[in-house]
C-alpha positions in Angstrom: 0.0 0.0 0.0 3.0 2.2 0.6 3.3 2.5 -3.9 -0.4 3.9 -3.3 -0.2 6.2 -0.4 2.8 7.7 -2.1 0.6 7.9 -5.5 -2.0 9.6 -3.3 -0.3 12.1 -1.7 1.3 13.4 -5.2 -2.0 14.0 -5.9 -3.6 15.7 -2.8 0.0 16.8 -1.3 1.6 15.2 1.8 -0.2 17.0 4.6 -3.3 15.9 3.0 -2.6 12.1 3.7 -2.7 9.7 6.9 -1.2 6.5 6.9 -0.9 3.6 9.4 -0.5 3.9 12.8 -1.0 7.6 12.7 -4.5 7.5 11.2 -7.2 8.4 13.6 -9.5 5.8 15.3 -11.9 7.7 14.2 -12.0 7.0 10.5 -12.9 3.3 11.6 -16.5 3.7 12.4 -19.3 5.7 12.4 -22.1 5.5 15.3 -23.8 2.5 14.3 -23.9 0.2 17.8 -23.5 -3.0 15.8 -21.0 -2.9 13.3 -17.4 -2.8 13.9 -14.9 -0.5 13.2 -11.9 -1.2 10.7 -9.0 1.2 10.6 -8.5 2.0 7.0 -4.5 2.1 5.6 -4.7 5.6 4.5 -6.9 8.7 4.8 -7.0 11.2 1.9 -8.5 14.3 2.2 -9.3 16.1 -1.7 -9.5 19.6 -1.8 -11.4 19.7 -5.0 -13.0 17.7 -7.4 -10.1 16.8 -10.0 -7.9 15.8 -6.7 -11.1 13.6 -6.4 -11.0 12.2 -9.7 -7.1 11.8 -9.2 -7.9 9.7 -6.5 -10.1 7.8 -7.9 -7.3 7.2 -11.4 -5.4 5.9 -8.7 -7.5 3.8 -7.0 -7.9 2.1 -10.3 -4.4 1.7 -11.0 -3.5 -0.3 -7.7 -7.0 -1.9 -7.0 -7.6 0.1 -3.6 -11.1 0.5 -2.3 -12.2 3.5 -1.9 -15.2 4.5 1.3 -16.6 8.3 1.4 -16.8 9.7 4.5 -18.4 12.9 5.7 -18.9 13.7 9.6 -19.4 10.3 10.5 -22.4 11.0 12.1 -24.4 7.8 10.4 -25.9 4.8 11.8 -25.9 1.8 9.3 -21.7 1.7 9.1 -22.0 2.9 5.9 -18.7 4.8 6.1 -16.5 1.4 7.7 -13.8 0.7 5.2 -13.0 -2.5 4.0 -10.0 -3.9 5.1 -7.1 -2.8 2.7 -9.5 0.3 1.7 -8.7 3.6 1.9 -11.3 6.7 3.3 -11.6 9.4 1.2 -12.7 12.0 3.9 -14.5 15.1 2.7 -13.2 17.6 5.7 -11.6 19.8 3.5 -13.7 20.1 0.9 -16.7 22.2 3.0 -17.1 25.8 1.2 -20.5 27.1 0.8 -19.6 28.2 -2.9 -23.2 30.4 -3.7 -26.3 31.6 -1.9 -28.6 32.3 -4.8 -31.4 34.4 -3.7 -33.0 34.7 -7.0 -33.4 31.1 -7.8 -33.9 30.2 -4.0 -30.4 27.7 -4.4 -27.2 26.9 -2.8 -24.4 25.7 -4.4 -22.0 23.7 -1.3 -19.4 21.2 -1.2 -19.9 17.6 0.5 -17.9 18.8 3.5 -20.3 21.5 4.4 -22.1 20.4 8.1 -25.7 21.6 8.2 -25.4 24.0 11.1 -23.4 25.6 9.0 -25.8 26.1 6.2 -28.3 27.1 8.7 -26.2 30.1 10.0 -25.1 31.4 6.5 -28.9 31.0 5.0 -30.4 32.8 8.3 -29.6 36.5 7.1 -30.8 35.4 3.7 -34.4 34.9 4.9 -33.7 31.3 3.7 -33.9 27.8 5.2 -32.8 24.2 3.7 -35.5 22.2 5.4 -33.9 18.9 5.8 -33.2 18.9 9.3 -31.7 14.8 10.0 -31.5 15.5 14.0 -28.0 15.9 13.6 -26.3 19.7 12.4 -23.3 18.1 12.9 -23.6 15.7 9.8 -22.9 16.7 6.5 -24.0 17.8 3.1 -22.1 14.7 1.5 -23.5 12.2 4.2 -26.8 13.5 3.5 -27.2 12.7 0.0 -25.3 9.6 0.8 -28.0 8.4 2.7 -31.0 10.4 1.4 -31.4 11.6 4.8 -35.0 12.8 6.5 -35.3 13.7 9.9 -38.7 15.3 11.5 -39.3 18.0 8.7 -40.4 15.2 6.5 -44.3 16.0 6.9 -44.1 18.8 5.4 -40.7 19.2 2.8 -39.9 15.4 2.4 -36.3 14.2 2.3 -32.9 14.8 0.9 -34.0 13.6 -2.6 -36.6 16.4 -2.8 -34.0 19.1 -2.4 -31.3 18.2 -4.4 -31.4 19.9 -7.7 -28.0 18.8 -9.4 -25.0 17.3 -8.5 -21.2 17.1 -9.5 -19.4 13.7 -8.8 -16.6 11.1 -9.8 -17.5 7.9 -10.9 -16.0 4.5 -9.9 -14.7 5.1 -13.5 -12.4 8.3 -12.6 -15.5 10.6 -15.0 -16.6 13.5 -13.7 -20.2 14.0 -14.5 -22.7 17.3 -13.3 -26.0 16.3 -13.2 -29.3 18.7 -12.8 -29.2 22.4 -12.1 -30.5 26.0 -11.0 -34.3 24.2 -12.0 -37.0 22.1 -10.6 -38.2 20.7 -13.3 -36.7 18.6 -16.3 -37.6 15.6 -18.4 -33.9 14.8 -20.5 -33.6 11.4 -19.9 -32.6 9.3 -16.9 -32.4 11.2 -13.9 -29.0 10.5 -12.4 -29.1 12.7 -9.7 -31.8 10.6 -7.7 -30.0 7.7 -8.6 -26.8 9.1 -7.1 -28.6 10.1 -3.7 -28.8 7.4 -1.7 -26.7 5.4 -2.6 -24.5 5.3 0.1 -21.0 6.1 -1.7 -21.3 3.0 -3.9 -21.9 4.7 -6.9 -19.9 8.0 -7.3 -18.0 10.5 -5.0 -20.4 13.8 -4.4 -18.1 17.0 -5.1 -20.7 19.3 -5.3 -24.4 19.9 -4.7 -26.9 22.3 -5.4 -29.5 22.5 -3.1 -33.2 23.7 -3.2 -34.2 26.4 -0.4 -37.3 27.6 1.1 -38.5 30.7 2.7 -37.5 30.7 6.4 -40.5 31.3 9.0 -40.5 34.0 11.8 -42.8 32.3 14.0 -43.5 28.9 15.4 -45.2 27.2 17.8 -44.8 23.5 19.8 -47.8 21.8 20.8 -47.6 18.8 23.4 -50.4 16.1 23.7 -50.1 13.5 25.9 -52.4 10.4 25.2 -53.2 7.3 27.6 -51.9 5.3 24.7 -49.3 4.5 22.0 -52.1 3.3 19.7 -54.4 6.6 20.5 -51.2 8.4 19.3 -50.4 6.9 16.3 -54.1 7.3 15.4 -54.0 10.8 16.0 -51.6 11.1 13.2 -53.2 10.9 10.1 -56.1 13.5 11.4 -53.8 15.8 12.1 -51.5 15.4 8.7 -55.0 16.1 7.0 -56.1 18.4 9.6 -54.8 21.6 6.8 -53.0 22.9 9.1 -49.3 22.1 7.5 -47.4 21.2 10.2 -44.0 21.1 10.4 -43.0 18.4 12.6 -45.4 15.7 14.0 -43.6 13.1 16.2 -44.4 10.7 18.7 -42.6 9.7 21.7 -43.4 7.0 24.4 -43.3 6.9 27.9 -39.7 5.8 28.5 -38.3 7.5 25.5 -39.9 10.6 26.9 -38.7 10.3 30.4 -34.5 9.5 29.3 -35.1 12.8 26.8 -36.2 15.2 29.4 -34.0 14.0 32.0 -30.6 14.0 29.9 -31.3 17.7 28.5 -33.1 18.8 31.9 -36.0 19.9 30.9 -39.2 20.6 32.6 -42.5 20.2 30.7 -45.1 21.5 33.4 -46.9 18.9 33.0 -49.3 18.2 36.4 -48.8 14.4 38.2 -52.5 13.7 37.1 -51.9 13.6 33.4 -48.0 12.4 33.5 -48.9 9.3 35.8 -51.6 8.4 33.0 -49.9 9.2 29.7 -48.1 6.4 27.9 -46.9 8.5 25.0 -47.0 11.8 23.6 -47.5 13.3 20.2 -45.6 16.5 19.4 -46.6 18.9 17.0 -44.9 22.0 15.1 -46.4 25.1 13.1 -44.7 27.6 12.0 -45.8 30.4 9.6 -44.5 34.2 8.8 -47.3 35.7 10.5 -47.9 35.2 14.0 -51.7 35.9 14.4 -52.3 33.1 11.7 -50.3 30.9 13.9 -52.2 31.4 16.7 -55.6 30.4 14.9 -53.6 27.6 13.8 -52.1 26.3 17.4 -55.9 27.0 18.3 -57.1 25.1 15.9 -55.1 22.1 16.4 -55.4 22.1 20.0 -59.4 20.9 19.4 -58.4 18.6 17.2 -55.6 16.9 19.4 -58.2 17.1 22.0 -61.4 15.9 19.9 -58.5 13.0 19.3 -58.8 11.8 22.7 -55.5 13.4 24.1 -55.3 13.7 27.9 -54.4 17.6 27.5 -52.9 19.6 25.4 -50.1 22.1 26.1 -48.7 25.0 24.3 -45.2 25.2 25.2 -43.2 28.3 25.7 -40.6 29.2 23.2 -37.5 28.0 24.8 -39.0 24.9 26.3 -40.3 24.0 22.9 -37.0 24.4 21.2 -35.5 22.1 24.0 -37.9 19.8 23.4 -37.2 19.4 20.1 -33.5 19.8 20.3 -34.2 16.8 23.1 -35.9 14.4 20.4 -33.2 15.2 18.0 -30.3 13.5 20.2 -33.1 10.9 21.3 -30.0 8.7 19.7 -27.7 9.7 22.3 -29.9 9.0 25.3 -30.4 5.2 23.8 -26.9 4.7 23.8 -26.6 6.0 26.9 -29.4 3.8 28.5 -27.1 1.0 27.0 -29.2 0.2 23.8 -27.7 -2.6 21.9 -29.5 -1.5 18.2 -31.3 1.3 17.0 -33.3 0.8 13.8 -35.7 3.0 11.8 -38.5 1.1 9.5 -40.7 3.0 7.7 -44.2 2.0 7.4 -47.8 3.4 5.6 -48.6 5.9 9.0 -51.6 5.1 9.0 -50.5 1.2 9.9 -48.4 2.3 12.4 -50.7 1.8 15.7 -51.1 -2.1 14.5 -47.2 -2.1 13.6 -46.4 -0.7 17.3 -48.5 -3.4 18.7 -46.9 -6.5 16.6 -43.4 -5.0 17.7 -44.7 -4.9 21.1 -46.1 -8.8 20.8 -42.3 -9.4 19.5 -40.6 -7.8 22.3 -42.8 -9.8 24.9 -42.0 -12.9 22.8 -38.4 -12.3 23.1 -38.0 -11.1 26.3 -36.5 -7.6 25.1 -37.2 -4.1 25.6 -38.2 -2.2 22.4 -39.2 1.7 23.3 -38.9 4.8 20.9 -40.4 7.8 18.8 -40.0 8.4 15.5 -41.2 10.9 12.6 -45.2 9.7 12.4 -46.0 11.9 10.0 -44.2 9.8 7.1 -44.1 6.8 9.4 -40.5 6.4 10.0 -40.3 4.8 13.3 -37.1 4.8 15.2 -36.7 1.5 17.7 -34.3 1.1 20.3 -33.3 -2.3 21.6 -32.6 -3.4 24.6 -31.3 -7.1 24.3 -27.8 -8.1 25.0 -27.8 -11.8 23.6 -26.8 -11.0 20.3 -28.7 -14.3 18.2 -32.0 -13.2 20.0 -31.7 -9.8 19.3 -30.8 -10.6 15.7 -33.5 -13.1 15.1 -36.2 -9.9 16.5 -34.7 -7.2 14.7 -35.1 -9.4 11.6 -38.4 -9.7 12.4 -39.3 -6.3 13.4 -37.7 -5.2 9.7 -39.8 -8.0 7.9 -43.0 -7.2 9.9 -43.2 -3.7 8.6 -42.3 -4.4 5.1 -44.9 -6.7 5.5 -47.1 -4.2 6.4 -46.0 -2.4 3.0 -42.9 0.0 4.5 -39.2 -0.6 3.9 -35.8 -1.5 5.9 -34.9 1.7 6.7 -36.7 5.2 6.5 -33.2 7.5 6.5 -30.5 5.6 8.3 -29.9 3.8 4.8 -28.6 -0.1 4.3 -24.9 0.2 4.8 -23.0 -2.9 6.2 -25.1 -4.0 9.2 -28.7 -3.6 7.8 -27.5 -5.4 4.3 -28.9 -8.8 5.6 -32.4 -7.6 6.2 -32.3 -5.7 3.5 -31.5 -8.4 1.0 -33.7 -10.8 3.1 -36.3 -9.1 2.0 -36.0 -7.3 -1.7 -36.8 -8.4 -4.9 -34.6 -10.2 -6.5 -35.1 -9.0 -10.2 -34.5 -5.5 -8.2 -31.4 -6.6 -6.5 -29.8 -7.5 -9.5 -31.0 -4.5 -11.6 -29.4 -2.2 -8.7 -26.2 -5.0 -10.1 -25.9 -3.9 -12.9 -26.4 -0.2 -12.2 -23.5 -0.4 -9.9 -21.5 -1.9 -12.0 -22.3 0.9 -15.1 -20.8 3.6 -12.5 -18.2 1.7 -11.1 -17.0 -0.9 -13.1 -14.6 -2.3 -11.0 -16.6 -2.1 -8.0 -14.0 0.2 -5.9 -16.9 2.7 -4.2 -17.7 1.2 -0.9 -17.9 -2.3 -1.7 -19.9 -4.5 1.2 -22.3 -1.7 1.6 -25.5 -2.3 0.6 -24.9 -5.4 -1.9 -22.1 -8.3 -0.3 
């Protein structure tokens, strides 16, 4: 490997290259619970996008793998090299290149974290609405996975707001795909193919991203229910109710207590409803003027409680944002508890309260503790699980997965395939889909150096 380091760093310069022993631990993982690290023998670190496809030329020359990594702030492994690979680590490359007012676009490299974005777009009046639950993570890791997060109600996911893209194909090409538009029909789209895919397809150089109009106002609304199920039927009322809203998330009991207690926060909420709820639903509104949202928080407060909820709460401004900022690390608090997996399936939402229970049958059955919250206006439900015997909790994680494509959802809802969610996920596809996807990898990298293991064995 020492011909290819050498070969790497004439490309990107010296300083731009990590080798051996000194390479950091952590370039061997990202925060997936399950899936081991691997230190990689070299970390190169591009500055721009022919460096990139100089990489690549010389990936191709020597056979090296090649894995993408952003913040490593993802939860499938995705970004664990193989062993022998090489990470090609976007922390250089994170200039916000334009903020296009006119067109409402961005132009940014894969290195550029969301918070961020956030900051430079505030003075513009301008927001991109994909808000994973993580402003650490990056642009690059975002389209990798085709992230979500609990804006999806309302603006979808990555996919929707990626308007072109420049990358490097397993080939050493550089292709630009899309542009400033929102609309095209000339021929295959390859940006949507690109998002997603985990790195397996092409290095991301560049993206240009679709913004929207940033609200001044908004408003958190908390309704406790005596149930999960009386919850998750709540949902679709509400995501029908007109109302728009930004954020509609659920949270049980358990979930809601470690949340509250790691970030400190007091909800208000009296002993009398608190001893009786067993989840809560949490919605946000937001709109630019802040009469309207009052009618609207009105509004939706008879709704909630025409719903059945127990109460329902208006939360002050700062408690609300803590709320939310509370659910957003809801990750960390798992691990914390000690959580041996964490998986997101998405399901139709309006099957999610007869999903829920099933889980709940297969956590009895199993002996394990299964508790979470999740995005239930798309019905991406995030699980943790609590069950240290690893061939149990693989056999019930398997059949969490396989009960809610069952129920017509899919293996993951934003936390993508990578290497420890590749079983279920081939477990359960098509197989004349499996191989198309084949073939597809194989057109953009022919010789199969981007990220192999991830997603396909």
């Amino acid at each position: 490997m020492s011909a290819v380091t050498e070969a790497m760093a004439g490309v990107v310069g010296a300083a731009n290259i990590t080798s051996g022993a000194a390479v950091s631990d952590d370039y061997s993982h990202d925060e997936c619970l399950t899936t081991p690290g691997r230190a990689p023998v070299a970390v190169v670190r591009p500055g721009t996008t022919d460096e990139v496809a100089g990489i690549v030329s010389v990936a191709l020359e020597h056979g090296a793998p090649l894995t993408a990594r952003g913040s490593g702030t993802g939860l499938s492994g995705a970004c664990v090299p193989v062993e022998g690979g090489v990470v090609v680590s976007f922390e250089r490359m994170d200039a916000i290149l334009d903020i296009d007012e006119r067109n409402h676009v961005a132009v940014v490299q894969p290195g550029v974290r969301l918070e961020t974005l956030d900051h430079a777009l505030a003075p513009h009046g301008l927001v991109y609405p994909v808000f994973p639950g993580e402003q650490s993570a990056s642009l690059g890791g975002n389209v990798a996975t085709n992230a979500g997060g609990m804006r999806a109600v309302r603006h979808g996911v990555t996919r929707h707001h990626i308007l072109g893209l420049e990358a490097v194909l397993g080939s050493g090409e550089v292709i630009r795909t899309g542009g400033r538009f929102v609309k095209a029909t000339a021929g295959y789209d390859l940006t949507q193919l690109i998002v997603g895919s985990e790195g397996t397809l092409a290095l991301v150089c560049e993206a240009t991203l679709r913004l929207q109009p940033r609200p001044d106002h908004s408003v958190t609304l908390l309704a406790p229910f005596a149930t999960l199920e009386q919850v998750a039927t709540a949902v679709p009322p509400v995501v029908a109710s007109g109302l728009a809203p930004l954020m509609v998330e659920y949270i049980d009991l358990l979930t809601m207590g470690a949340i509250t207690a790691n970030a400190g926060i007091e909800l208000g909420i009296p002993h009398a409803v608190r001893d009786t709820a067993l989840a809560y639903l949490v919605v946000v509104l937001d709109n630019h003027r802040d009469d309207r949202l009052a009618e609207d928080a009105e509004a939706l407060a008879v709704l909630l409680d025409g719903l059945g909820a127990l109460d329902v709460y208006v939360l002050p401004a700062v408690t609300g944002g803590q709320l939310i900022e509370a659910r957003e690390r809801a990750f960390w608090s798992a691990k914390a508890a000690g959580a041996d997996d964490i998986i997101d399936v998405v399901v139709p939402r309006a099957s999610i309260p007869e999903y829920l229970a099933r889980v709940g049958e297969l956590a009895a059955g199993s002996a394990s503790l299964v508790v979470g919250c999740g995005h239930a206006g798309d019905g991406n439900v995030h699980l943790s699980v609590f069950q240290p015997d690893t061939e149990v909790r693989h056999h019930l994680v398997g059949d969490i997965i396989t009960t809610g494509v069952g129920f017509g959802g899919a293996v993951s809802g934003e936390h993508g395939i990578g290497r420890e969610k590749k079983g279920y996920f081939l477990a359960t596809e098509d197989p004349v889909k499996l191989e198309l996807m084949h073939r597809i990898k194989s057109a953009f990298d022919p010789a199969g150096l981007l990220n192999p293991g991830v997603i396909f064995d």
